[in-house]
Backbone as a chain_set.jsonl record, in Angstrom:
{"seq": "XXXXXXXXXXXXXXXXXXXXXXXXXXXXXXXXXXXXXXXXXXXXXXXXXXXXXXXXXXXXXXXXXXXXXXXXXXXXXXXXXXXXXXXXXXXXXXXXXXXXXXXXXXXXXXXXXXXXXXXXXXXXXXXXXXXXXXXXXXXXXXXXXXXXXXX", "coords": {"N": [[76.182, -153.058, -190.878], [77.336, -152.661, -188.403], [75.765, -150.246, -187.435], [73.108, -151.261, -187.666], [73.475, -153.011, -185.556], [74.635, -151.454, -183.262], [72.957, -148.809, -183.098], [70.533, -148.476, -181.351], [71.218, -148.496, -178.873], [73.244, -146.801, -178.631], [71.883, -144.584, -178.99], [70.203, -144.175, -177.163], [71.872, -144.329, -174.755], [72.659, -141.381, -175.724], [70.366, -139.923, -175.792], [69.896, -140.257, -172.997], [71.863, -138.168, -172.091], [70.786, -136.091, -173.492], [68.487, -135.509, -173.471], [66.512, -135.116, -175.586], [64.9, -136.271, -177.98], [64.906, -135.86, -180.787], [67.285, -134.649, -181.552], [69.079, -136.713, -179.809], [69.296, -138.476, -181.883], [70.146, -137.008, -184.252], [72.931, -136.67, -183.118], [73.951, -139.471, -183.074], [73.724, -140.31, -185.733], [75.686, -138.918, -186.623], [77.936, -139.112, -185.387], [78.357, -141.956, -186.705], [78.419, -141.033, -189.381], [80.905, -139.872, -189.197], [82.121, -142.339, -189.192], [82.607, -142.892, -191.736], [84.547, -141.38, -193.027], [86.684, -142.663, -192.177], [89.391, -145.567, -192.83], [88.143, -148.536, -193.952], [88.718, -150.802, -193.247], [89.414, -150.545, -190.726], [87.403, -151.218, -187.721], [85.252, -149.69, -185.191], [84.808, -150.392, -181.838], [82.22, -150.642, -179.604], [82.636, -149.42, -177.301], [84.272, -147.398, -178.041], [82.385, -146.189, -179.8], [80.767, -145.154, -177.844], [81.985, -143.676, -176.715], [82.865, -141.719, -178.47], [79.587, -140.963, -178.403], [78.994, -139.857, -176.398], [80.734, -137.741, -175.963], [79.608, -135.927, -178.097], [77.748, -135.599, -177.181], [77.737, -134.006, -174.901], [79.373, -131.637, -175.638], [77.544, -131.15, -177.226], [75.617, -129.817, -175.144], [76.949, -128.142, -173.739], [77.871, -126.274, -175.77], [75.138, -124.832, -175.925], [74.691, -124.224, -173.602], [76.466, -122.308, -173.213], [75.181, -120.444, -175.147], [72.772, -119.909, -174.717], [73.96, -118.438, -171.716], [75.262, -116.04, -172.916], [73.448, -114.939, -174.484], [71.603, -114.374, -172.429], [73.181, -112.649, -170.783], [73.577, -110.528, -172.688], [70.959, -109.245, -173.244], [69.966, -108.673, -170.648], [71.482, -106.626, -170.041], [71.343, -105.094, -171.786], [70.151, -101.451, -172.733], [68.668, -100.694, -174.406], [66.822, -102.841, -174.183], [63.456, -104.7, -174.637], [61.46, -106.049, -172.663], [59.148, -107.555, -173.813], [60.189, -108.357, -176.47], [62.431, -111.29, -177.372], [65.085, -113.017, -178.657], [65.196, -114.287, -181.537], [65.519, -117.425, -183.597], [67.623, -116.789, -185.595], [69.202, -114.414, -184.743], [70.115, -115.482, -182.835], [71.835, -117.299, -183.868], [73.485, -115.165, -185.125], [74.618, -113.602, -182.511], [76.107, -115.742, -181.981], [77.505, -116.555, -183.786], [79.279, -114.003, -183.945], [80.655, -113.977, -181.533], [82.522, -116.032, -182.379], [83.932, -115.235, -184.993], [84.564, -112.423, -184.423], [85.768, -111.214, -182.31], [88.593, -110.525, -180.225], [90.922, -112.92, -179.361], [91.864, -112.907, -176.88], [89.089, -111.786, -176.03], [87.44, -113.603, -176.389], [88.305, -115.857, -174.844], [88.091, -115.034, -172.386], [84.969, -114.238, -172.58], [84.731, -117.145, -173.17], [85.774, -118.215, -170.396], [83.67, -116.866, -168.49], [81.196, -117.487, -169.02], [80.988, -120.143, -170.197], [82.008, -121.576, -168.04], [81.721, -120.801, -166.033], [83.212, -119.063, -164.096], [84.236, -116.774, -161.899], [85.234, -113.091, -161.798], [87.132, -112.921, -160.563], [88.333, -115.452, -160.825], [88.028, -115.345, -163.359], [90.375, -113.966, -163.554], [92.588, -114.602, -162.506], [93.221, -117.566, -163.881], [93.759, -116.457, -166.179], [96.025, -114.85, -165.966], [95.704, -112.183, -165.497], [94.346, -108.632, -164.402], [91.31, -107.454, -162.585], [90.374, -105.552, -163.153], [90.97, -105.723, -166.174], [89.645, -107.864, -167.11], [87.183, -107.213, -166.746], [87.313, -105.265, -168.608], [87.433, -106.55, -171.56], [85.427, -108.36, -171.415], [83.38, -106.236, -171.425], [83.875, -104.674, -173.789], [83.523, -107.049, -175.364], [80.672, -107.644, -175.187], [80.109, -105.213, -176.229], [80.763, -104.947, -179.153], [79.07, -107.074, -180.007], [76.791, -105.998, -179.89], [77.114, -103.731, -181.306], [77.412, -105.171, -183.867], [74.692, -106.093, -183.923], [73.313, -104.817, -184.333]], "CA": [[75.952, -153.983, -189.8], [77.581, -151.83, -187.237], [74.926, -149.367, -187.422], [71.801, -151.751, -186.74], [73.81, -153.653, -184.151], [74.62, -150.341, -181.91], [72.226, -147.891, -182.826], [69.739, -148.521, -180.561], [72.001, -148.491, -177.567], [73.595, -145.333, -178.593], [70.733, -143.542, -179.258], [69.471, -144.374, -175.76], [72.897, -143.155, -174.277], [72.773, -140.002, -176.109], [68.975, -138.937, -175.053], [69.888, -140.19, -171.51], [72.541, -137.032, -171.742], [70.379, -134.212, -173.756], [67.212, -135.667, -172.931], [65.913, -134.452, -176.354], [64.887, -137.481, -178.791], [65.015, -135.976, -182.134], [68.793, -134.181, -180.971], [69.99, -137.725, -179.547], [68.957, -139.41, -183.467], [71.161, -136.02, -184.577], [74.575, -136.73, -182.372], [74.147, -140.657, -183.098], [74.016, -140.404, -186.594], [76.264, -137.57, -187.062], [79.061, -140.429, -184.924], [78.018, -143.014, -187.541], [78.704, -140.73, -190.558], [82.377, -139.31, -188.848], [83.063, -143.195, -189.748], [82.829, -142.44, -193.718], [86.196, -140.978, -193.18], [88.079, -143.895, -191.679], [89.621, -146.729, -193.676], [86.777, -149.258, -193.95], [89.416, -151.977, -192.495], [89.378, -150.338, -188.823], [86.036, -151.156, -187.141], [85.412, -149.522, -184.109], [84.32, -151.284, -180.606], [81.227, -150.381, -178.633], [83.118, -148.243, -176.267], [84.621, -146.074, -179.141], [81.344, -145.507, -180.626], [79.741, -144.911, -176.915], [82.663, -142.134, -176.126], [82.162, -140.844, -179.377], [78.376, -140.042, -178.956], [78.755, -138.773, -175.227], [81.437, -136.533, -175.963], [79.238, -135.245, -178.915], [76.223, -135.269, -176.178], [78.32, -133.534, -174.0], [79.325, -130.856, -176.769], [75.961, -130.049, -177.871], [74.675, -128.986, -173.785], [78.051, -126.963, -173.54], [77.426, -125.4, -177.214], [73.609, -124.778, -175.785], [74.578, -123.106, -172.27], [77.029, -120.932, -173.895], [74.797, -119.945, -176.434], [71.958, -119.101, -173.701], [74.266, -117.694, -170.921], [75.457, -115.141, -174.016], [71.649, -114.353, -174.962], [70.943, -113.563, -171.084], [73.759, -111.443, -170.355], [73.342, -109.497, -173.551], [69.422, -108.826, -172.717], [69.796, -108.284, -169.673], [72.977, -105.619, -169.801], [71.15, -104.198, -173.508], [70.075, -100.226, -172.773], [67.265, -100.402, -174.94], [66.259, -104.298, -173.747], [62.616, -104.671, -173.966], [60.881, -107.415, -172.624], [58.318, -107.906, -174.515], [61.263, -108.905, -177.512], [63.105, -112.544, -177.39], [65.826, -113.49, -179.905], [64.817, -115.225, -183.129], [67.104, -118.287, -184.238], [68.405, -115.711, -186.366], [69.113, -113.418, -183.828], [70.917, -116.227, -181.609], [72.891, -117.664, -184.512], [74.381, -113.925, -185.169], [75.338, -113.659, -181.95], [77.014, -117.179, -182.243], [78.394, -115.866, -185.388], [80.163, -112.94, -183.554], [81.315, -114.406, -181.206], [83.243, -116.368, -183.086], [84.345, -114.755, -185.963], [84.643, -110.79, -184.308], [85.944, -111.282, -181.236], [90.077, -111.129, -180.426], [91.356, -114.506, -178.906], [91.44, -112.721, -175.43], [87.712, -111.393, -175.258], [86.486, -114.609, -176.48], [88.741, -116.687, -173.845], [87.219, -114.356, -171.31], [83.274, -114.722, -172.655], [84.493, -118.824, -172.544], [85.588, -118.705, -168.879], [82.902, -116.092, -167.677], [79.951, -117.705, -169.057], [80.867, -121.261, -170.261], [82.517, -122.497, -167.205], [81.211, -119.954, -164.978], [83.764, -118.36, -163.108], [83.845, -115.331, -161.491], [85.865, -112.629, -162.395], [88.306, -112.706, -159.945], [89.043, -116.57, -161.33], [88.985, -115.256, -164.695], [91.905, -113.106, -163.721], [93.601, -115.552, -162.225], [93.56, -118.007, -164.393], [94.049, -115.491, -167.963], [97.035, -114.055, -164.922], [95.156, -110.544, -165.413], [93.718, -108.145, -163.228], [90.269, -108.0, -162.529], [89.471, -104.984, -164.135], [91.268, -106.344, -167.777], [88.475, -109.128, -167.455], [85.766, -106.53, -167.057], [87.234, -104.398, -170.071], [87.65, -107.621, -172.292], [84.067, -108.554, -171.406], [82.525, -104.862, -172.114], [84.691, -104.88, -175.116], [83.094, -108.376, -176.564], [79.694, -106.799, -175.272], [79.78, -103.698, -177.407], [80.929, -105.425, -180.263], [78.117, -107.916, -180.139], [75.486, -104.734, -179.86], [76.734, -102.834, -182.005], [76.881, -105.976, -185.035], [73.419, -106.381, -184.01], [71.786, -102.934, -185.205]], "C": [[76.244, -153.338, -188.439], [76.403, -151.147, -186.882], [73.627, -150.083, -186.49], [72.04, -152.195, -185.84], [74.511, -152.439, -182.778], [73.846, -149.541, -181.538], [71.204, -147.325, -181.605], [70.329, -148.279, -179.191], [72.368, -147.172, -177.413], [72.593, -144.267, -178.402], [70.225, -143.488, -177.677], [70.628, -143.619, -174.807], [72.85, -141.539, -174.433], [71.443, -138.935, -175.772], [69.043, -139.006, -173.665], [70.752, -138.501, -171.27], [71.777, -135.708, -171.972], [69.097, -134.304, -173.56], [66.231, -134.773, -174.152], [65.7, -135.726, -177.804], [65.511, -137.334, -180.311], [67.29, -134.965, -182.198], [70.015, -135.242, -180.648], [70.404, -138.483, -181.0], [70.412, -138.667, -184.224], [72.884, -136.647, -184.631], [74.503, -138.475, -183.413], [74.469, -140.822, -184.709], [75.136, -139.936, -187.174], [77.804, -138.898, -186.706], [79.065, -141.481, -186.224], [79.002, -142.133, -189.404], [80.26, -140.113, -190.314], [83.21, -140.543, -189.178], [83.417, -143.384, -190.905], [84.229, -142.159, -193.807], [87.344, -141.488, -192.99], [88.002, -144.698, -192.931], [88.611, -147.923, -193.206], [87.147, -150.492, -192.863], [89.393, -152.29, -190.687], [87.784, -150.304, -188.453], [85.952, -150.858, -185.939], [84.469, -150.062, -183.077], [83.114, -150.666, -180.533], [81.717, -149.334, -178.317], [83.906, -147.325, -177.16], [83.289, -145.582, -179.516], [80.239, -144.719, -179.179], [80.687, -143.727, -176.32], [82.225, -141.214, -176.803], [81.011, -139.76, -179.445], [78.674, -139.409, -177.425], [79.282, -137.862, -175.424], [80.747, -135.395, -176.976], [77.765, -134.634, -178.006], [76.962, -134.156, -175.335], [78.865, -131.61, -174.671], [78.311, -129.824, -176.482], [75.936, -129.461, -176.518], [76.049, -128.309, -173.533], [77.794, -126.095, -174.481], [76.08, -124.36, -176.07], [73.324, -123.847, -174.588], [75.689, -122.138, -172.559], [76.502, -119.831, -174.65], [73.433, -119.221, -175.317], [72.171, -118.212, -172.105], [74.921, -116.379, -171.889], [74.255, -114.075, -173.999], [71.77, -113.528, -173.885], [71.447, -111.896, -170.804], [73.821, -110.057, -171.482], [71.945, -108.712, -173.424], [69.518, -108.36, -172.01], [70.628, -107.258, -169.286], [72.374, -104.763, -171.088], [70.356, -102.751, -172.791], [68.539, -100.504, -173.228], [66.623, -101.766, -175.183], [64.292, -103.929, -173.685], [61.938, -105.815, -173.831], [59.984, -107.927, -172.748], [59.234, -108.889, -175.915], [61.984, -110.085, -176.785], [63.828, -112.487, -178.384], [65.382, -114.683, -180.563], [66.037, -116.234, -182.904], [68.056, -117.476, -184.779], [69.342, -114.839, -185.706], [70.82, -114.378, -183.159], [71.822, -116.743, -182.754], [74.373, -116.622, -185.235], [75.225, -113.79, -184.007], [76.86, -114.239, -181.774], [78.83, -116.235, -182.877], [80.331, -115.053, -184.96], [80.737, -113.1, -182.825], [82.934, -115.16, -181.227], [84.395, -115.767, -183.71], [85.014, -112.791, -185.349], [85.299, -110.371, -183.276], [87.548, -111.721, -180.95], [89.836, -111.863, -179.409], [90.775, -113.923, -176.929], [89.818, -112.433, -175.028], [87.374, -112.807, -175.681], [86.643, -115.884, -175.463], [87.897, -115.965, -172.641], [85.95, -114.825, -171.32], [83.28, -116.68, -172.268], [84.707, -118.958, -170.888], [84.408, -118.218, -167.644], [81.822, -117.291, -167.782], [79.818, -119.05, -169.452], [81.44, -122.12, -168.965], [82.266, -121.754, -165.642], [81.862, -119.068, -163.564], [83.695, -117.15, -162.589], [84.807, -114.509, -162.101], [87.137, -112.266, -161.76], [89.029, -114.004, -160.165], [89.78, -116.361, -162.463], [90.644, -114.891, -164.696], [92.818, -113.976, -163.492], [93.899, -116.673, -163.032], [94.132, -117.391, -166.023], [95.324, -114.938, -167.359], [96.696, -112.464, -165.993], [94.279, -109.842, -164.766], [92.489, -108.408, -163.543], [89.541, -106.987, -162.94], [89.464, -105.083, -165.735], [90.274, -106.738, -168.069], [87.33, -107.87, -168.213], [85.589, -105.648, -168.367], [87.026, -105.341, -171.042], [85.871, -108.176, -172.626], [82.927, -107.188, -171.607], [82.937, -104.751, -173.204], [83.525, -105.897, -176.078], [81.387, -107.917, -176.607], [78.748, -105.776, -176.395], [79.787, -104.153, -178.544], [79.137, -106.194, -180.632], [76.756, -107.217, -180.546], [75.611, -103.942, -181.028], [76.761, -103.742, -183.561], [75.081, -106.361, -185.191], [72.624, -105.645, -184.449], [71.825, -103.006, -186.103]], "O": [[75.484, -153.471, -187.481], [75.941, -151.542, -185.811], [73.223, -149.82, -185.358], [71.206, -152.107, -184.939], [74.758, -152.74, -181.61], [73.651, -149.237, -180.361], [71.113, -146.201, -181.111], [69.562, -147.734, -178.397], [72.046, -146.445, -176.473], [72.658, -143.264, -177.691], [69.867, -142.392, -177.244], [70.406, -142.559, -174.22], [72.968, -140.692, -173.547], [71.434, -137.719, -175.578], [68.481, -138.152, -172.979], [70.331, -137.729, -170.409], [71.83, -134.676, -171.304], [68.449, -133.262, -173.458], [65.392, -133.94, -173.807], [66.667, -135.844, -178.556], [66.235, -138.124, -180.916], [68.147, -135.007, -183.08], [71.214, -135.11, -180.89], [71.513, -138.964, -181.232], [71.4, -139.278, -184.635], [73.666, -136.927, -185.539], [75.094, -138.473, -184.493], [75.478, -141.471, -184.986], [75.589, -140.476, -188.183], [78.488, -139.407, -187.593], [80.205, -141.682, -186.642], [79.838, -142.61, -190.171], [80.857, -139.859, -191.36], [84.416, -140.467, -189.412], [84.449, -143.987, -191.198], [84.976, -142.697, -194.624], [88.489, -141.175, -193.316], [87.125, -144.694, -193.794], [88.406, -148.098, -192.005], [86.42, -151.008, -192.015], [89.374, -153.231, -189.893], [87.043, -149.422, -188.886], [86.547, -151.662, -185.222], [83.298, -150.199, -183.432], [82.851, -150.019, -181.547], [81.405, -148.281, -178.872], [84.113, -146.244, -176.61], [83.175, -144.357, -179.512], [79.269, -143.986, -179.373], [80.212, -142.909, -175.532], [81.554, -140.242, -176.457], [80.972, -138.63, -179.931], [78.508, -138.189, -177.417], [78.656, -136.828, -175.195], [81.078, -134.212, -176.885], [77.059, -133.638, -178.159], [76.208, -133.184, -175.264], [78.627, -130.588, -174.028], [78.143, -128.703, -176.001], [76.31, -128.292, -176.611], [75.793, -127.65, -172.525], [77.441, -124.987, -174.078], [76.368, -123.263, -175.592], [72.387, -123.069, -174.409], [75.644, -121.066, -171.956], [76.988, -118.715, -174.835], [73.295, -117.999, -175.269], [71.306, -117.614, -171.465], [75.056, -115.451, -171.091], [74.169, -112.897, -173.651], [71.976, -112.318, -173.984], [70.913, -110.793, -170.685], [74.05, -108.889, -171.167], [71.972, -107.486, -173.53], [69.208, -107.184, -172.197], [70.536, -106.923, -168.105], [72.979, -103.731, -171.379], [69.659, -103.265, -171.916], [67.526, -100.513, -172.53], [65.955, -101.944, -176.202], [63.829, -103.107, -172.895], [61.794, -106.58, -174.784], [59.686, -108.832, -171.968], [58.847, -110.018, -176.219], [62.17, -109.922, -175.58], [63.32, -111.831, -179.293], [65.259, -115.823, -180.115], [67.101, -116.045, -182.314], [69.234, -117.494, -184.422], [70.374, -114.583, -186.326], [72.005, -114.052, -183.091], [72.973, -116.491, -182.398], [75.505, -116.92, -185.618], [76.444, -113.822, -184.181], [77.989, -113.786, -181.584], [79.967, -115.8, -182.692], [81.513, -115.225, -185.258], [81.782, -112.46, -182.94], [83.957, -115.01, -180.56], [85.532, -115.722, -183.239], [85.837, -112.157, -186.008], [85.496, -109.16, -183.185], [87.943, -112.847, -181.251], [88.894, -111.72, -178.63], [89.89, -114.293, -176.158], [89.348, -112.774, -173.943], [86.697, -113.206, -174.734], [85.758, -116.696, -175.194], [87.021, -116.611, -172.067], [85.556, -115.62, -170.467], [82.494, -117.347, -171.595], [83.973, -119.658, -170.192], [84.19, -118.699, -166.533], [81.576, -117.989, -166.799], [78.699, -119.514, -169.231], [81.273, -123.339, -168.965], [82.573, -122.133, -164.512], [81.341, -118.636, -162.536], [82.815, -116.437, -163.071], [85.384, -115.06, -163.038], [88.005, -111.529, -162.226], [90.217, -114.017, -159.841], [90.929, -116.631, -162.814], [91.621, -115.246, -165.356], [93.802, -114.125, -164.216], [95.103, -116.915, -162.95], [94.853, -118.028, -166.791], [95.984, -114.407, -168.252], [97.349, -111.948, -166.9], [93.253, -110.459, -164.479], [92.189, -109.23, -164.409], [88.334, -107.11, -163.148], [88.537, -104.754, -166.476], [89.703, -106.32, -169.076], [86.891, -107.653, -169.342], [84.576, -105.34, -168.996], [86.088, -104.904, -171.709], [85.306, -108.32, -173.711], [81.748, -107.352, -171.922], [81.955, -104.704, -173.945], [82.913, -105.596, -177.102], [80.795, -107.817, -177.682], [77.656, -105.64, -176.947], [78.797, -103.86, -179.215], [78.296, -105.746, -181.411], [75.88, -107.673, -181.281], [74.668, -103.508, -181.69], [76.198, -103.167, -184.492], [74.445, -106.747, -186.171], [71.475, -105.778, -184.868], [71.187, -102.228, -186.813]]}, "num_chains": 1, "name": "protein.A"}
């Protein structure tokens, strides 16, 4: 009953944020099925289920400009870049991957403040309290790595 009596609302919230129809259906459902896990007894409001999907809307286009300010600066910094070549899904979910998984705590805090929140590198420093050439090693560091998992 929850479901048919919000859906529609949510769903409309959640494409107003990513502006992508079959992506908003995604988040909205995805909220719906995170309630499987609660005790059946707690029913949640409107405004729980409408934080829920923004914050998951909100998510995904952070996920999405991380994942394409990554791509750029790797292309565009790659040696043997040619631009005729694009990254595959494949391609972009390795990256992901490595990111992740390959990357110590500091280069990957670095790649999050460089390129997900966009600071410069004289913020990074300041906020990581490290100079401003650390950053740049930390970020050639996560770089190389990334290049050389990719061959």
């Amino acid at each position: 009953m929850i479901f048919k009596t919000h859906y529609g609302r949510l769903r409309r919230l959640a494409l107003a944020i990513v502006r992508d129809d079959d992506i908003s259906r995604d988040i909205v459902n995805d909220v719906f099925v995170s309630l499987l896990d609660r005790p059946a007894a707690v029913v949640p409001t409107f405004a729980y289920l409408a934080a829920a999907v923004r914050n998951r809307s909100l998510n995904h286009l952070r996920d999405c400009d991380i994942r394409r300010r990554v791509i750029n600066l790797y292309f565009i910094e790659a040696d043997d870049y040619d631009a005729v070549q694009w990254p595959d899904e494949e391609t972009i979910a390795r990256i992901y991957d490595v990111i992740a998984n390959e990357l110590t705590p500091q280069c990957r805090r670095v790649m999050e403040l460089r390129f997900s929140c966009g600071l410069t590198f004289a913020e990074v420093a300041r906020k990581m309290e490290i100079s401003e050439n650390t950053v740049y090693k930390h970020l050639r560091h996560a770089l190389n790595i990334i290049r050389n998992k990719l061959r």
